[in-house]
VOGU-3710 file (C-alpha; in Angstrom, 3 decimals, decimal comma):
1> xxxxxxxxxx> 8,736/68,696/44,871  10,036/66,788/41,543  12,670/65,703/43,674  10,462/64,748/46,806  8,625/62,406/44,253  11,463/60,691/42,726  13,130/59,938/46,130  10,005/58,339/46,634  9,299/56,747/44,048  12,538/54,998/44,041
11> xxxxxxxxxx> 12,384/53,659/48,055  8,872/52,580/47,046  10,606/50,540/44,073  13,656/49,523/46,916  10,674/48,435/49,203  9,390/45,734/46,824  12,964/44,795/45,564  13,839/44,056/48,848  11,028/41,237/50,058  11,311/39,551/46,686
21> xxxxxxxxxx> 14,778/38,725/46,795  14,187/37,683/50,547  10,958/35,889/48,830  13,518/34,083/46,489  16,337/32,661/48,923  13,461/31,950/51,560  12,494/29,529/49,203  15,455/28,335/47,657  16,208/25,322/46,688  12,712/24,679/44,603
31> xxxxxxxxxx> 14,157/22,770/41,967  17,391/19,904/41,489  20,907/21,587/42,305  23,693/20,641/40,215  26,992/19,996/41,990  29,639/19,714/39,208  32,921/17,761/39,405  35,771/18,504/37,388  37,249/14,975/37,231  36,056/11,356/35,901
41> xxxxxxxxxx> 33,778/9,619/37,876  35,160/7,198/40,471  38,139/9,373/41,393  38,359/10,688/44,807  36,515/14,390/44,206  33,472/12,437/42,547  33,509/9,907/45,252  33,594/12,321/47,923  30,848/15,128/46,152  28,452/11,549/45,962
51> xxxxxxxxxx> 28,759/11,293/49,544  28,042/15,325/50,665  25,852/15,459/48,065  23,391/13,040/48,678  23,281/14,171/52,413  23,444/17,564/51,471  20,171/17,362/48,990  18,377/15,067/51,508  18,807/18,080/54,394  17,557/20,426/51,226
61> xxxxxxxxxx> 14,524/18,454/50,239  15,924/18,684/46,663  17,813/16,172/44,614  21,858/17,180/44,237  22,895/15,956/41,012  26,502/15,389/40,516  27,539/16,465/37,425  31,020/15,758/35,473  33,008/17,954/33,894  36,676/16,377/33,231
71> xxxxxxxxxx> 39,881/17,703/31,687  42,560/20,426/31,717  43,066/19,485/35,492  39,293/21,103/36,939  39,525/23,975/34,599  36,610/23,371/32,002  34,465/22,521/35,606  35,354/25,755/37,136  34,906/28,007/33,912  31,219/26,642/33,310
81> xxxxxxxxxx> 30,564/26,929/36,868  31,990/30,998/37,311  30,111/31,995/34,221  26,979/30,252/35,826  24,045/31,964/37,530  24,822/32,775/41,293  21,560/31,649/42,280  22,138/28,559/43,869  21,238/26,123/41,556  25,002/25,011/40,391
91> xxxxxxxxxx> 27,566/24,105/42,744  31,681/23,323/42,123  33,297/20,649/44,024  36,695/22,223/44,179  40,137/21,041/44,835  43,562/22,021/45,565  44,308/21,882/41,676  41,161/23,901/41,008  41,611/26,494/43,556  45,248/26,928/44,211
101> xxxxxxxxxx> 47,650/24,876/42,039  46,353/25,981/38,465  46,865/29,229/38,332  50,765/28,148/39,025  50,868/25,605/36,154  49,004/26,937/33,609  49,757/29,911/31,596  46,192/31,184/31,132  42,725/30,010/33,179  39,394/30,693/31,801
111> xxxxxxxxxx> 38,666/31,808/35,397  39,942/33,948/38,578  40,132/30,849/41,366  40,025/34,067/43,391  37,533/36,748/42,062  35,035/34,528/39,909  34,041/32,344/43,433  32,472/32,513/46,740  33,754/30,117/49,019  30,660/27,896/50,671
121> xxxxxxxxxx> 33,286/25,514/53,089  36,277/22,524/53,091  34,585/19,632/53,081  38,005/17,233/53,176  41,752/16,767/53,835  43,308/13,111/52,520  46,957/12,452/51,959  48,244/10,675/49,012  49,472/7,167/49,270  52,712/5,879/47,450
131> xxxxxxxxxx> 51,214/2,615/45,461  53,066/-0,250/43,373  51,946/-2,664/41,222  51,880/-5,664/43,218  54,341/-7,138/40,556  57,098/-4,347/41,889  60,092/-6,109/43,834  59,976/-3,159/46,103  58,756/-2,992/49,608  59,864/0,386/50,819
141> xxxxxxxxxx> 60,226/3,886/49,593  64,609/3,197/49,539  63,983/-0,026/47,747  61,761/1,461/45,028  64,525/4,543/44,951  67,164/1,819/44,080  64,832/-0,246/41,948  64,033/2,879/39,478  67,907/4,001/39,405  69,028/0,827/38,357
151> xxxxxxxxxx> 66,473/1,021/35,645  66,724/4,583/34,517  63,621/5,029/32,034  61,777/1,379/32,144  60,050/2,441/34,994  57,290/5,168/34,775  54,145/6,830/37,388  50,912/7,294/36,608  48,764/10,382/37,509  44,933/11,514/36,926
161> xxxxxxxxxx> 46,328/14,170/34,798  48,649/16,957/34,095  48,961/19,259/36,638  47,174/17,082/39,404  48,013/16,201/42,714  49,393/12,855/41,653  51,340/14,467/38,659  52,620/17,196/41,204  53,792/14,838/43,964  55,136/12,317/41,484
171> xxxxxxxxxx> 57,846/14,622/40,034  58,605/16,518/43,469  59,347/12,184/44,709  61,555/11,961/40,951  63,471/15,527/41,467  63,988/14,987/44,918  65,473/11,560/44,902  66,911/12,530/41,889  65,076/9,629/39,371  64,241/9,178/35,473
181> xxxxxxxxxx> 61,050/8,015/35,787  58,210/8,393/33,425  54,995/10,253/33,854  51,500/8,852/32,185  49,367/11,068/32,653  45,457/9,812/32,434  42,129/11,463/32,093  41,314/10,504/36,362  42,287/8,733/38,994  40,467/5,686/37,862
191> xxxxxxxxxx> 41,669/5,020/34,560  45,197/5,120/35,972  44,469/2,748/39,005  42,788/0,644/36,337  46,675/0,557/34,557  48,429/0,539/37,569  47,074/-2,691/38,873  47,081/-4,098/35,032  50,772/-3,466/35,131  51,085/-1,211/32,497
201> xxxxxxxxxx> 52,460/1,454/35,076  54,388/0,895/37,933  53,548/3,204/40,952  51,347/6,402/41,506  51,002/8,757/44,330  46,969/8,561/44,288  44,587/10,232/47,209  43,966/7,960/49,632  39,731/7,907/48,779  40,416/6,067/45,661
211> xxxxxxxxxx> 43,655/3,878/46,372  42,750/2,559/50,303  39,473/0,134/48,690  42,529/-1,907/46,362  45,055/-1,619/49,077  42,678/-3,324/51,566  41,935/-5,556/48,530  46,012/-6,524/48,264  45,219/-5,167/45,227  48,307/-2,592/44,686
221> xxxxxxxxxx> 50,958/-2,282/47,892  51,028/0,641/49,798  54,633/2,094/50,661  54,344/5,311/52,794  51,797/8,248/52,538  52,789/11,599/51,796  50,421/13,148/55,138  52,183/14,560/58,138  51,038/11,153/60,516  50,833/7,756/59,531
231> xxxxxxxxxx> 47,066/6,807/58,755  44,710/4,895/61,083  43,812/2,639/58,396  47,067/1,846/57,175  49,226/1,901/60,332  52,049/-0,380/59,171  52,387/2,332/56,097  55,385/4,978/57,112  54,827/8,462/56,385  57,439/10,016/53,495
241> xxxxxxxxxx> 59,138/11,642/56,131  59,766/8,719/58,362  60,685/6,665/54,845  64,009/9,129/54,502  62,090/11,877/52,551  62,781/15,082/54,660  60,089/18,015/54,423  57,983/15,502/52,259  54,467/16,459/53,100  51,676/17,161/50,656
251> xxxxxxxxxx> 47,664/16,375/51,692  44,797/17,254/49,116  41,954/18,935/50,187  38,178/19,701/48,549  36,147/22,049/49,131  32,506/23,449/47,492  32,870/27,067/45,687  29,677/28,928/44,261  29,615/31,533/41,489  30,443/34,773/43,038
261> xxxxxxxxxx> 27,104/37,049/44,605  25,250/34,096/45,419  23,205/35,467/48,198  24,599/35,326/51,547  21,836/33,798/52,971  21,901/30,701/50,610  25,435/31,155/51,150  24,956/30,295/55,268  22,291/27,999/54,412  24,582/25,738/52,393
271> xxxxxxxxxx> 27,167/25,733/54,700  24,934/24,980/57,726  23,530/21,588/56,085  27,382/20,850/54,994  28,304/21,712/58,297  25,423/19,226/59,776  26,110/16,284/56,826  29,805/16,010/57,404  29,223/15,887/61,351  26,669/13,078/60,327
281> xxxxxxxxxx> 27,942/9,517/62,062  27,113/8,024/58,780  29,582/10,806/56,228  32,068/10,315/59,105  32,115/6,732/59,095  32,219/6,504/55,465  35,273/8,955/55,183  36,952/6,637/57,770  36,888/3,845/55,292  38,326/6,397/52,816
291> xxxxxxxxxx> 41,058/7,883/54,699  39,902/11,000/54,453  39,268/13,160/57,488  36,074/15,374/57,303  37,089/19,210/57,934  33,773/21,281/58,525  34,179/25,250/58,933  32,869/28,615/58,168  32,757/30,092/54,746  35,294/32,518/55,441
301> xxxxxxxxxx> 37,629/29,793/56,667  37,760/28,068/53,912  37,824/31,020/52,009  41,401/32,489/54,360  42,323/28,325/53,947  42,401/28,442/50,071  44,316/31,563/50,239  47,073/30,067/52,817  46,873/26,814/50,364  47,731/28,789/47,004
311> xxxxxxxxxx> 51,579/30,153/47,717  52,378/25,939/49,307  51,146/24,377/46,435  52,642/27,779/43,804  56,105/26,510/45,560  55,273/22,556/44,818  54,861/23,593/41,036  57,728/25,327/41,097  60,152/22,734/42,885  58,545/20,270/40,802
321> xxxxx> 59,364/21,740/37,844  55,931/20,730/36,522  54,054/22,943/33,870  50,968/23,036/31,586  51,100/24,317/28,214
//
């Protein structure tokens, strides 16, 4: 009889439990969501989490407030985000550094890119473009090769930081071709575009979202992009491949992560209005103007995608011979 009562009891407790929580996500979002960015403002992940946001929190009926969080290459982002609620309210625009490359380059992260995150979708794939200073003699890939050997050490590449994209693809192009150059790191993509046009660096390998607008500008020359096609927008621009770089391919991606046991159904719900903003005419036209193609899909694609990401980019570190202390 004890027994009968406490099974009772507790299904009775289990019975009110249950439409609460369904209560809770039915109603979710009732307050601003806080999408957080792990790079300086301007750069391409901030750029691109304006764009999906704003769409995103107009679908929502709540405002999405992006929310920056530079430095050690995503990781202070992604450690406020994991130790976060899972309720919804805080989102991470992730990356290929966040997600897949840091674990590689860094001896210890405050965070599991695997374990501490559920994966919500890809949002974007953009190659990098190979960029001069409009001041550099150089008009190919071969010329800038034989421009930088017969100045071993004067000439140097920026990057938006150690262990980025940028920093990654800059010393795979100086091991490979077999180059002293200089890396500068900066703290973003825009600060070192800022340089790089002012001269006081010479080249970078930045994403095409934030080095197309000062191409189109004549701002900084564009010599080949590291993507496996040549771009739409820059059609004259030779792929690395095609500029005598063999097995030269490297395209950054972003994604949005949430802490891990946010509710599945906020989980779906997300990924159904991302789904529906990046399908928009007016996301996809203003990717176009980015470079950047728009890759909507399931949670658990993105989630197998970062997974089939992390051992490429492990081997780009390692080739690279790039590290983080």
């Amino acid at each position: 009889m004890v027994m009968q009562r406490l099974m009772a009891a507790i299904a009775a407790l289990l019975l009110g439990v249950a439409p609460a929580v369904a209560q809770t996500e039915k109603a979710w979002p009732d307050k601003p969501i806080n999408l957080v960015v792990g790079f300086t403002p301007g750069g391409p992940s901030d750029v691109l989490a304006r764009l999906v946001g704003k769409k995103m929190g107009d679908a929502l009926g709540q405002t999405v407030v992006v929310v920056s969080r530079p430095g050690a290459g995503g990781n202070i982002a992604a450690a406020a985000v994991a130790k976060s609620a899972p309720d919804g309210y805080t989102w991470l625009f992730g990356n290929n550094s966040i997600l897949s490359t840091n674990a590689a380059l860094y001896k210890t992260l405050p965070f599991d890119p695997e374990k501490d995150f559920d994966a919500v979708g890809l949002v974007a794939v953009q190659p990098s473009i190979l960029v001069v200073n409009s001041n550099v003699p150089a008009k190919s890939v071969q010329e800038l090769i034989t421009l930088i050997k017969a100045k071993p050490g004067e000439l140097n590449y920026a990057s938006s930081g150690a262990g980025a994209a940028a920093h990654l693809v800059g010393q795979w192009f100086k091991t490979s071709a077999g180059l002293v150059l200089e890396h500068v790191p900066y703290k973003g993509a825009q600060p070192a575009l800022t340089d790089l046009i002012a001269g006081q660096v010479q080249m970078m390998f930045a994403t095409s979202a934030s080095a197309l607008p000062y191409i189109n500008q004549g701002r900084l020359r564009a010599l080949a992009v590291t993507g496996p096609k040549r771009m739409d927008e820059l059609p004259q621009v030779p792929t690395m491949v095609e500029a005598g770089m063999p097995q030269f391919v490297a395209e950054s991606w972003h994604g949005i992560v949430v802490p891990v046991g946010t509710p599945p159904a906020i989980i779906q719900r997300m990924n159904q209005i991302m789904v529906n903003a990046l399908n928009s005419a007016e996301v996809r036209a203003q990717f176009r103007e980015l470079g950047v193609d728009a890759s909507p899909g399931t949670p658990e694609a993105f989630a197998s995608f970062i997974r089939s990401e992390t051992p490429k980019w492990t081997r780009l570190v390692q080739d690279s011979g790039a590290f983080v202390e």
